[in-house]
Structure formats: structure tokens, C-alpha cells
C-alpha positions, 0 to 999 in steps of 0.5 A, a space after each residue: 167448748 162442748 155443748 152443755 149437758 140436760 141435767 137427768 130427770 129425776 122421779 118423784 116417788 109418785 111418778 116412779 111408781 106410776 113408770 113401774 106400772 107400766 114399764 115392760 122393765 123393772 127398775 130400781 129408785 134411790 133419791 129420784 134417779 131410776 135404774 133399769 134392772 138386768 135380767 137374769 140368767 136361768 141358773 139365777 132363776 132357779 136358784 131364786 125358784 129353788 129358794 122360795 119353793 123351800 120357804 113356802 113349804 115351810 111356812 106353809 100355814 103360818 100366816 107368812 109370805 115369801 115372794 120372788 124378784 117382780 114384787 117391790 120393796 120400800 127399803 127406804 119410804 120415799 128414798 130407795 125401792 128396788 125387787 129383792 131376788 126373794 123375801 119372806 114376810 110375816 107383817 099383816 100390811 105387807 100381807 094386805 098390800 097389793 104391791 110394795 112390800 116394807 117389812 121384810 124377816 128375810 131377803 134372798 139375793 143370788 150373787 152374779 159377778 156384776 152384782 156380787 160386791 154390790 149386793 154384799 156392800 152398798 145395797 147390804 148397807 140399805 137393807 140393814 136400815 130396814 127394822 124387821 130385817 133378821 136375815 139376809 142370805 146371798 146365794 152364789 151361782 157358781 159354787 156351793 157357798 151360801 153367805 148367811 147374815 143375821 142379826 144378833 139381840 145386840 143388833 150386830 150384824 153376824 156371818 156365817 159362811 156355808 159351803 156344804 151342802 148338807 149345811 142348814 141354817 136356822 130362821 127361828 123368827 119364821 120357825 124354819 130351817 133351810 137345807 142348802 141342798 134345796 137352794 142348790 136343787 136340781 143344779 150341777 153346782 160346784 163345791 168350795 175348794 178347801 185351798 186355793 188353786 195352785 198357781 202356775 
């Protein structure tokens, strides 16, 4: 009969926060249980780069914020924290804080193939409980393609894909437009197929 197993510890609020303090790697927490986060690759991080250099341009003087993947998000007062790759914020509390940011317009995450259909589903899922929350983009690493969520007056969620680079989108909340072209600065990146690759 196998020995019996130590249960995982799991974190208070207080005590996870006080590991993020001094931990040499980040982590995420969701109902007492921490997860160590992977670090990114250099094209993950000059996609992310790339994106916040194009939203602190543009909100230059707006009493905004953006802020890149080491600063943390309260998704979830007590439940769920976790780094998004980039967000934007207008909140004067997050403006004054000098660590969890909780009322987010805009959250950036770069799609990578580990994380890809969990940024799009679960984690997706988590962030749309946040009230401030208007738009969230995944940006793809590999290929030109920019998945644009935002919500609507009627509080449904609206997807709009886009795949050129010449293709903007509209922040009306931060009076900002994004050129996808700027996501993709300084990249060999890859444009969508317009039919799928014949088989063989």
C-alpha cells in the first residue's frame, strides 16, 4: 500500500504575498495554491515591449498607466492574482499603488502554444469578472493575428479578429488607437494564410 501523500500547502492571501516579495520567480495564486510562472521568450518579450511602448505613446499625459508583465493584478480580491503580459489603467487607486493593480481598461497577453488556449478560455474567464475590464487582446507570436475582445454597452463580450498589419483598433475608453503594425515592430512576422495549407 503506498504511503499516503502531504497534502499542498496551501497560501493565505497575506503569506502569498509576502513569498511575491522575495521570491526570484513570479507566481500566480487561485484559491490558496501558488503556480510558478515560465519565463518568456525574447520574441514573447518584444511583442509585450512593443505593446506598451505603443499605449504609453499614446496615453502620454492622460493621467493613464500602462504596465508590463512584473507588476501583479488582483483579478479576484482574495481568490486569484496573477502578472498580465501588459495593462493599461486609468483608476486613480491603481495610479497611487505601489504594487497590486485592480482595475485594469486593457490587458495584453501574447499567446505562446503552452498558453494560448489557456489565455483564451479559463484565464479569459477570470478576467471578465473584473468591472473596469473593456478590452482584452491576445497577440500571437508566430503569425500576424491579433484577437481583439471588448465589451459591448450590453456587457457582451464582441470578437474581432485581425490579421493585416495595417488593421487598427479602437480604445475609445483611453482615446487611443492601435496599429497592429507597432505590435509587430521590429519582427520577421508572419502574415495568416488566406486557405489552409493543402494536405499531403
Amino acid at each position: 500500500m503506498a504511503a499516503p501523500q502531504p497534502a499542498a500547502h496551501r497560501y493565505t492571501v497575506e503569506e502569498y504575498l509576502a513569498l511575491e516579495e522575495t521570491a526570484d520567480q513570479r507566481h500566480e495564486f487561485f484559491e490558496g495554491e501558488v503556480y510558478a510562472m515560465s519565463g518568456a521568450s525574447p520574441r514573447h518579450n518584444l511583442i509585450a515591449q512593443n505593446c506598451a511602448f505603443a499605449l504609453r505613446q499614446a496615453l502620454r499625459g492622460k493621467g493613464c498607466r500602462v504596465f508590463l508583465e512584473g507588476v501583479q493584478l488582483a483579478v479576484q480580491e482574495g481568490r486569484y492574482y496573477t502578472y498580465p503580459d501588459v495593462m493599461a489603467t486609468c483608476e486613480p487607486e491603481d495610479l497611487a499603488s505601489d504594487r497590486v493593480m485592480r482595475r485594469p481598461v486593457l490587458l495584453v497577453e501574447i499567446l505562446s502554444p503552452s498558453t494560448a488556449d489557456h489565455d483564451r478560455s479559463w484565464k479569459f474567464n477570470q478576467y471578465k469578472q473584473l468591472p473596469s475590464l473593456q478590452h482584452y487582446l491576445l497577440v500571437s507570436q508566430h503569425t500576424c493575428l491579433v484577437e481583439w475582445f471588448r465589451r459591448e454597452e450590453s456587457g457582451v463580450w464582441s470578437f474581432t479578429p485581425l490579421a493585416e498589419l495595417t488593421d487598427t483598433l479602437e480604445i475609445p475608453e483611453l482615446s487611443v488607437t492601435l496599429r497592429v503594425q507597432d505590435m509587430y515592430d521590429e519582427l520577421d512576422i508572419t502574415p495568416m494564410q488566406a486557405q489552409p495549407p493543402a494536405k499531403r
